[in-house]
N, C-alpha and C positions, 0 to 999 in steps of 0.2 A: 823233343827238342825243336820238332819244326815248327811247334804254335808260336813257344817262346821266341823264335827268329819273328815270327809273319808279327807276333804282339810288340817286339821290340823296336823291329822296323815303322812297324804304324806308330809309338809313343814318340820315336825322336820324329817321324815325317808331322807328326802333330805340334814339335815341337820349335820346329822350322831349317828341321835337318834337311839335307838332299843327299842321296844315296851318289856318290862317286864311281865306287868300286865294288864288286861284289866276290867271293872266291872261296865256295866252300865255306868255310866257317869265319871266313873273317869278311866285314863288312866295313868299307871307309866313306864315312858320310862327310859332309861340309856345311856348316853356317856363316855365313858373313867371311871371313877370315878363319875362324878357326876350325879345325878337321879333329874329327873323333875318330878311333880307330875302336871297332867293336869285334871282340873276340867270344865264338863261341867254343867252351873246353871239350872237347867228344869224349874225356875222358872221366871216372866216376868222380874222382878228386882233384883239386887243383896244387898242384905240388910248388916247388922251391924255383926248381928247372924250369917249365913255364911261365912263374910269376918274371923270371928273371929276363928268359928270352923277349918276355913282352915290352917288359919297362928296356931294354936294348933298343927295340925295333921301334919304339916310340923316340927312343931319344935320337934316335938313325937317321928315321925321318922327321925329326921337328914336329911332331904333336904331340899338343898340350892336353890332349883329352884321351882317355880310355874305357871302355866297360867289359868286363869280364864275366861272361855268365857259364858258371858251373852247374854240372846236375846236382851232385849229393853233397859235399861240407871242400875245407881245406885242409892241407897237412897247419900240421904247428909252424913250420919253420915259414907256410907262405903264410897264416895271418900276420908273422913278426914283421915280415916285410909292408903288409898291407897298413901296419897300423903307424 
């Protein structure tokens, strides 16, 4: 998991992200106005419970962006949500 942090943080800093906040697994960058909030799962699935607490905490704080990077697959009831 920690290439994919060190790979994901270089793809948005390339992309003209600026890193904000950093805190264990969650990462909050900034562009111009709008703030991405980057979530890394520690866990092997991304389940329902998570998908939920995330899109909460984004609406909490007013960001419009999110990335969620899991290791192995999702439950069924988070793709329902995702899709």
């Amino acid at each position: 998991m920690d290439n994919a942090k060190k790979n994901v943080k270089i793809m948005l800093k390339k992309r003209g992200y600026t890193l904000l906040e950093e805190n264990n697994n969650v990462f909050l960058l900034k562009k111009n106005k709008n703030k991405l909030l980057l979530f890394f799962n520690p866990l092997p699935k991304l389940n329902i419970q998570i998908m939920k607490e995330f899109l909460s905490f984004l609406q909490q704080q007013q960001i419009n962006h999110g990335i969620i990077v899991y290791k192995v697959s999702t439950t069924s009831q988070a793709r329902k949500i995702i899709s």
